[in-house]
Structures are given as structure tokens and as C-alpha cells.
C-alpha positions, 0 to 999 in steps of 0.5 A: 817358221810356220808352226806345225798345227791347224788353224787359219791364216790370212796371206795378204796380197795373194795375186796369182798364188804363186806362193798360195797355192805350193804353200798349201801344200806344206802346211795341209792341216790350215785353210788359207784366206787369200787376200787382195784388191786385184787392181791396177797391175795385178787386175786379172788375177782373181781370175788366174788364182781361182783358176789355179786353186780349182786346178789344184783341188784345193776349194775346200782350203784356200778362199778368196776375198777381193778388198783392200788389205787395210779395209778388209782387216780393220773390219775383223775382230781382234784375235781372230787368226793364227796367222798373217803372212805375205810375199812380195807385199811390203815393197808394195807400201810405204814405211808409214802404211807397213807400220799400221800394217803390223799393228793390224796384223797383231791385232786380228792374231789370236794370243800364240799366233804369227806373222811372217813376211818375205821380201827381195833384199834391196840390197844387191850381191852383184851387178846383176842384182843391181840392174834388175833393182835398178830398173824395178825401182827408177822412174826411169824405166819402171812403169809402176814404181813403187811408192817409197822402195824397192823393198824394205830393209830387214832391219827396219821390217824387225823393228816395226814388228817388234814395235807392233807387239811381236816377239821370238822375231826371226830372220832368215836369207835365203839366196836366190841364185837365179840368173835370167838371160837373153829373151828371158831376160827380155820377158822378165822385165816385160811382166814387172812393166819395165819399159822397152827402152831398157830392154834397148839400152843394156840389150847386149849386156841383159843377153850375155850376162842377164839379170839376178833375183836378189837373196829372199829375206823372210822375218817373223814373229810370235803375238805372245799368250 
């Protein structure tokens, strides 16, 4: 979904890399700026991610900047980049700050340019998926729940791009398919801040059946010329 050309593009709420860093690899011909605010729950990871990009070689090509996101691009001029793309960062907002979000987004989009956004779907294939998304979104359990979902729906995600000025949207699923079990299980829900006492409730269950990473959804569009 990424066009096959040079530029520079902006990834909003890079955390560790976990996507930055591999996506480099694939698109070598864009520098990537590396968006986030590195507070709260994810307060270290500046640190892992400069880590990572020294690692990798990959200075020249992936800079850093500590802001929050709608701070940051509300200071940038319009028409600026050839593109916006995240992951894992819609979940992270809530419908009403995801609708300025894309507005600011097609606007710091130079004319041509692109959007693309990944997110688990919130909906569940199987039991495995809907533990896990029950215990990443019930107050219950999560120690940093999120501020309106588990994630968005791909629907309302389309529709918001669409209403922000994007066109030729697309969507993509990509199944996950990856089951954790027994300690890794264990250690999954330790790094999202699910409290112990889940771990405690569904230990057997979490042991021998384990949890599942729900389908990816990936939705894009153009900032027509």
C-alpha cells in the first residue's frame, strides 16, 4: 500500500520500532521521522528505539522526535510529507481525537501522497482472541485501559478517512494466527499491564489453550492531486 518511490514520511507513535525499523528495510529509498511522546507506559522507549536504529545503521534514515502527535503536526506546514502511517496508534485515541487526527494528517500530506493505518481487529475469530481482548480492554484487568477501545472498527476507520479528504481507500486483513501459551502467555500479558490477577483466574485455561493475536486490519488512502 506504500508507493514505490522516494520521499519522507511520518510514523506516529513509533514506540520501540517494532514496526520502524523492519519497515525501513522495505521501503529504502524514504527517510522515516519517528513520532512519539515516549510518556507514561511507553516512557523508556526513546532510549530502545535509538538503540535499535544505531543497531541497524539506519541514522541517516529514521530520525527521532519526542512530541505529542497533535502538538507536533499542528506546527508543520500543510502539504509537507508524502506520507503518514501508524501502528497500533488508533487504539490509542478516541473516535472524536482519530477525527482531527486524519484531518491533520491530509493536510501535512503533500497532493499524491498517503495514509496508511494498522490496528487489531476488535473483533474476535475464536476464544482465544476474545480473552486476550477481554482482558487488554476491561478495567477489570488492564492497568492502562484504553480511552474508548480496543480498537476501532475498519468501518468507522474508512469512514473518517474518507470524510478527512482521502480517496482510492483500501482495506486489507491479514490473519494472525499466532497463539501464545503456558509462560509465554504469562509474559504476553505482563508487558500489556494486565494485572496478575488475571493471569491467576484463567492460569490453566491461558496454559493449555493460551491466548490469540486478533486479524491485523491495514486501511489507506490517497490525498488526491
Amino acid at each position: 500500500m506504500i508507493p514505490k518511490k522516494a520521499g519522507v514520511l511520518v510514523e506516529v507513535g513509533s514506540g520501540e520500532g517494532q514496526l520502524t525499523v523492519p519497515f525501513a528495510d522495505l521501503v529504502p529509498r524514504y527517510k522515516i521521522i519517528a513520532l512519539d511522546r515516549f510518556k507514561g507506559a511507553y516512557s523508556g522507549n526513546e532510549a530502545g528505539l535509538l538503540s535499535t536504529i544505531v543497531r541497524n545503521g539506519l541514522n541517516a534514515r529514521i530520525s527521532v522526535v519526542v512530541s505529542d502527535y497533535n502538538a507536533w503536526l499542528t506546527c508543520q506546514r500543510g502539504s509537507k510529507y508524502d506520507g503518514v502511517i501508524s501502528s497500533e496508534f488508533l487504539p490509542e485515541i478516541t473516535s472524536k481525537r482519530m477525527e482531527h487526527f486524519f484531518a491533520q494528517c491530509h493536510r501535512v500530506t503533500k497532493p499524491g501522497g498517503f495514509t496508511v493505518h494498522s490496528f487489531l481487529s476488535p473483533e474476535p475469530g475464536n476464544a482465544r482472541q476474545k480473552r486476550l481482548i477481554e482482558a487488554d480492554s476491561n478495567t477489570k484487568w488492564t492497568k492502562t485501559p484504553s480511552l474508548e477501545w480496543f480498537s476501532p472498527s475498519p468501518g468507522i476507520v474508512v469512514d473518517y478517512l474518507r470524510s478527512a479528504g482521502f480517496r482510492r481507500l483500501r482495506q486489507i486483513r491479514l490473519k494472525s494466527g499466532l497463539v501464545i501459551r503456558s509462560k509465554a502467555a504469562r509474559q504476553l500479558l505482563k508487558d500489556w499491564d494486565i494485572r496478575r490477577s488475571y493471569w491467576k483466574l484463567h492460569s490453566r485455561t491461558l496454559e493449555m489453550d493460551g491466548l490469540e493475536i486478533p486479524d491485523w486490519i491495514i486501511v489507506g488512502g490517497i490525498k488526491q492531486p
